[in-house]
N, C-alpha and C positions, 0 to 999 in steps of 0.2 A: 470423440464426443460420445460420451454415454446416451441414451434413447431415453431416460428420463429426466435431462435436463432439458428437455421441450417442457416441460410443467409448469417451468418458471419463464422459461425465454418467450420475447414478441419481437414486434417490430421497434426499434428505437425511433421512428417520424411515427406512427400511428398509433402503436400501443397493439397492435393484433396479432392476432395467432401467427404462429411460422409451420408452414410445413417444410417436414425435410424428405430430399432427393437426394438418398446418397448414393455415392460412387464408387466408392470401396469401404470396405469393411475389415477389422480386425479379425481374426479367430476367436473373441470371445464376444462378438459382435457390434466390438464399438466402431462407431463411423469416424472413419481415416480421413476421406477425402467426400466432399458433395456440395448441396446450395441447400439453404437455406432460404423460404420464397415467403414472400406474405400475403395471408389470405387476402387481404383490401387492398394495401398501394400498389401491391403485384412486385413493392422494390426485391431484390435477392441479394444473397450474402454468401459467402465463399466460407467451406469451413475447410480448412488446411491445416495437413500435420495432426489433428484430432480438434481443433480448435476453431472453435465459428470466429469467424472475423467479421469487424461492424464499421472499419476504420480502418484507413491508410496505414501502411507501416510506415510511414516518415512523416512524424508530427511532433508537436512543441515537446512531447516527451524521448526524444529519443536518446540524449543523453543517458536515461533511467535505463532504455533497451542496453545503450552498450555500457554503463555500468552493472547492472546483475544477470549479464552475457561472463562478463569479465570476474565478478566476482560471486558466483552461482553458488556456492554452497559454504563462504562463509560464516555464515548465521544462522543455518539452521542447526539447531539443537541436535535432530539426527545426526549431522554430520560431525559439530564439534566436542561433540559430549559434554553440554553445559545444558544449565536448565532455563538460562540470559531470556529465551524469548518467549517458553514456556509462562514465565515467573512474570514478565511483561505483558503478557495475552490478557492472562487472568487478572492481575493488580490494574490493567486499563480499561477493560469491560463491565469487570464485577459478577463476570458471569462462573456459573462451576461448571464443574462435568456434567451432574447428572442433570443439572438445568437444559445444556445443550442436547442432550438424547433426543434421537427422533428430529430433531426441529431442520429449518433450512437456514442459511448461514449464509452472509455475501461478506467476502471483503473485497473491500472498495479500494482498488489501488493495493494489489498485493505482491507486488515487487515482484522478485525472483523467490517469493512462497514462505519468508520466516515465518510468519504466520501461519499461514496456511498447514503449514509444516505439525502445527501445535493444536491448530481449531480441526485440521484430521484425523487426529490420531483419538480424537471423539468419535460417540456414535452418532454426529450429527453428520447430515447433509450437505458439506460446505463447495460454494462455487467463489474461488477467485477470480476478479475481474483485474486488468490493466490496458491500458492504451498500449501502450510499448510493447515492444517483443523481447519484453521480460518474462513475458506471459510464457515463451516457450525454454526461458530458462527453468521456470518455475515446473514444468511439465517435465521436461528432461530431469530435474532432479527428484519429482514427487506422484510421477507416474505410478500405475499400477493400485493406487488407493482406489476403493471402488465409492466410496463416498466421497470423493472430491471430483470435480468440474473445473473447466480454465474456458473461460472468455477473454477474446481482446477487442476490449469497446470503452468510448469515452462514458467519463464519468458526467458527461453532463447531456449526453442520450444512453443512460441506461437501457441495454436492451431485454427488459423483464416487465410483465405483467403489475399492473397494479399489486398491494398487499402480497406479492408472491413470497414473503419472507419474514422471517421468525425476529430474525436478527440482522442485523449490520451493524460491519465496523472498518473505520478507518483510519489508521496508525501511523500518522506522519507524511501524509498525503494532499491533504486538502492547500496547504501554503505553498504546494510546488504545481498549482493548475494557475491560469490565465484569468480565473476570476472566481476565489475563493467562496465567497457567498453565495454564489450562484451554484458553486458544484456540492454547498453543504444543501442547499434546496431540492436539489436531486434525489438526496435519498429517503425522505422518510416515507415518500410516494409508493416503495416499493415495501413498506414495510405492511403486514397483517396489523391488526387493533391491537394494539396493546404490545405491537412487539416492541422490539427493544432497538436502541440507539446505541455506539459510543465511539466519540472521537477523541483524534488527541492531533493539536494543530501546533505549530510553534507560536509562541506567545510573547506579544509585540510589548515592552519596557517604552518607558523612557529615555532610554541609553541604551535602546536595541541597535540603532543607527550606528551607535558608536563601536559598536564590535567589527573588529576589524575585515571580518569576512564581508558585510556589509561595501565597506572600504573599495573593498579588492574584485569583488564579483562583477562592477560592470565591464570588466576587464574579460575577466578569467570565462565568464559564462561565453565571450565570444572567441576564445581558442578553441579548434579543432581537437575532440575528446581524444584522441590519442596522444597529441601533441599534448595535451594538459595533465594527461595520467601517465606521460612520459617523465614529465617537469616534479609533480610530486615525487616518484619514484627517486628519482636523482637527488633529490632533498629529504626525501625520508633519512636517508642513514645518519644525515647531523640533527634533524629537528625530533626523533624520536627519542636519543639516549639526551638531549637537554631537556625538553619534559618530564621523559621520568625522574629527572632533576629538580626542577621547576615548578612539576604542578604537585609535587610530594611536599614541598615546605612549608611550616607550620607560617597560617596566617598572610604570608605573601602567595602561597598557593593559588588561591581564588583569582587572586590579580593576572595570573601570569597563563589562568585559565580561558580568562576573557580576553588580554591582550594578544594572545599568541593561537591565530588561524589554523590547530593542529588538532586532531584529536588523536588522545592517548589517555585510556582505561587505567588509566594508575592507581584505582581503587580497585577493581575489579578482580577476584583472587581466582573465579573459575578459570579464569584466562591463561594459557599459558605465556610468555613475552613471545614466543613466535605469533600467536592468535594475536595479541594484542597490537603486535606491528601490523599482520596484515588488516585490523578492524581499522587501524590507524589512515591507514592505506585507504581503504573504502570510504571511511565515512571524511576526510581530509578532502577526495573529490567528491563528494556526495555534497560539503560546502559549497565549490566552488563551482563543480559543473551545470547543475540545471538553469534551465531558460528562465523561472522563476522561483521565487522563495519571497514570501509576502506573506510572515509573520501577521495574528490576528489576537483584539483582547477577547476576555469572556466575560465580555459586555456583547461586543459585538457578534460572536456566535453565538450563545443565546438566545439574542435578538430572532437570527434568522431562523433558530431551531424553532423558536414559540411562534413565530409566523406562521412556520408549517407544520403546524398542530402537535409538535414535540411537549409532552408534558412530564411532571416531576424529574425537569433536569436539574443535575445535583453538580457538581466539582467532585472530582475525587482525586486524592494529595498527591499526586506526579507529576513530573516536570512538564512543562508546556501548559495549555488549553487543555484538560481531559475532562470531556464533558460528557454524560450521560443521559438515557431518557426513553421514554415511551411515547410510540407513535398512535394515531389513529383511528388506522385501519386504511391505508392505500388511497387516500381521495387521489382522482387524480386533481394538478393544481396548477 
């Protein structure tokens, strides 16, 4: 843990300062091991591996820990030489470079780092947060950046100071917590006046129900993650070369998009067919594994954004909920 993400950090039950007691130290002086203590409730927090901890490691996300444990550097851009998440940051925030300069940055739910990967390689300030100890896949692949931070703490006790942030954003996160609206309430508390919003949620149809993933998950979310990313694997070799089949054909394509529980990039040309089987692979249990997925309209986030003083929120044209906006300076609420 670098020594000036105390700036931003407090207590997640009070909201107060944190002093830190550290216990070992890096050679370039980041804090390896120590506590974290709070000036008011006196509660304290373990930071482990460089990494303040605010939350159990065995929780409703842990699925997410041993999916981006298991597939750690798929998707990020450094790693696969594509521009996939780069090109995604930007088209779902609306934000640029030189906007980010200087500023402080949360994402909220950053997996094993795609992002993060992309909002550091700015001159901005960014700390990713996750429940899971994804958080330490995320650090093991994107260590040594000196403007990024790695927390693991829920998204619905942010452990940061009122206003302490320029920006947030959350990318496919919000529909896999225990109570979505409550975890989009969480953040605009942390934003400075006028800083900036955006999410992007999966986005509940008519005939969301009817997609077979839907079908098949109150099944699947209760096999054992190994046990289930054993079973896709063994099924990958027939279900991928019939997709690239399948969801290639003119007009029947779509149908066979929606009816068939698989994901394969068959438009995608950055991709090589080795990347595209293993993204296959990833995002195929990324269906089926988590404890939750509770699609949302944008009616109803929205709703909860303008509640909490989220203003000129707009739609911007990508798949899902991607919703934008400006906050109003950290009340707490």
């Amino acid at each position: 843990m670098q020594p000036k993400l105390l700036n931003v950090l407090a207590c997640p039950r009070c909201l107060s300062r944190l002093a830190c007691i550290p216990q070992a130290k890096s050679a370039n002086e980041e804090i390896v091991s120590g506590v974290l203590q709070c000036n008011h409730c006196r509660r304290s927090y373990p930071i482990e591996h460089g990494i303040p901890r605010f939350v159990d490691r065995d929780n409703y996300a842990s699925s997410f820990g041993y999916q981006w444990n298991q597939f750690r550097l798929e998707q990020l851009d450094s790693y696969n030489h594509t521009k996939l998440s780069e090109k995604r940051f930007y088209s779902e925030t609306a934000w640029t470079k030189d906007w980010l300069r200087g500023k402080w940055i949360l994402d909220a739910g950053c997996g094993a780092g795609r992002f993060l990967d992309v909002a550091s390689q700015t001159e901005a300030e960014v700390v990713g947060l996750d429940i899971s100890d994804a958080i330490d896949a995320a650090k093991a692949s994107l260590q040594g950046r000196k403007n990024l931070h790695f927390v693991q703490a829920s998204i619905f006790e942010l452990p940061f100071r009122n206003g302490a942030f320029d920006a947030c954003y959350s990318i496919g996160v919000i529909q896999h917590t225990p109570d979505p609206r409550r975890a989009l309430r969480s953040l605009p508390r942390v934003l400075k006046a006028g800083g900036r919003i955006a999410v992007t949620i999966y986005e509940r149809k008519r005939w969301t129900r009817l997609y077979p993933k839907y079908l098949l998950r109150p099944i699947t979310k209760r096999v054992k993650k190994k046990r289930l990313l054993r079973v896709i694997n063994g099924s990958m070799p027939v279900f991928f070369p019939l997709t690239n089949v399948l969801f290639r054909l003119p007009l029947l394509g779509r149908f066979f998009v929606f009816a068939i529980p698989v994901a394969n990039y068959t438009g995608e040309p950055q991709l090589s067919t080795k990347q595209r089987y293993d993204w296959a692979l990833l995002d195929t249990f990324d269906m089926f594994s988590p404890q939750y997925d509770q699609p949302q309209t944008e009616r109803e986030v929205t709703a909860v954004l303008s509640a909490e003083g989220i203003s000129e929120i707009r739609r911007l044209p990508n798949p899902g909920v991607n919703l934008v906006g400006r906050g109003t300076g950290g009340e707490k609420r």
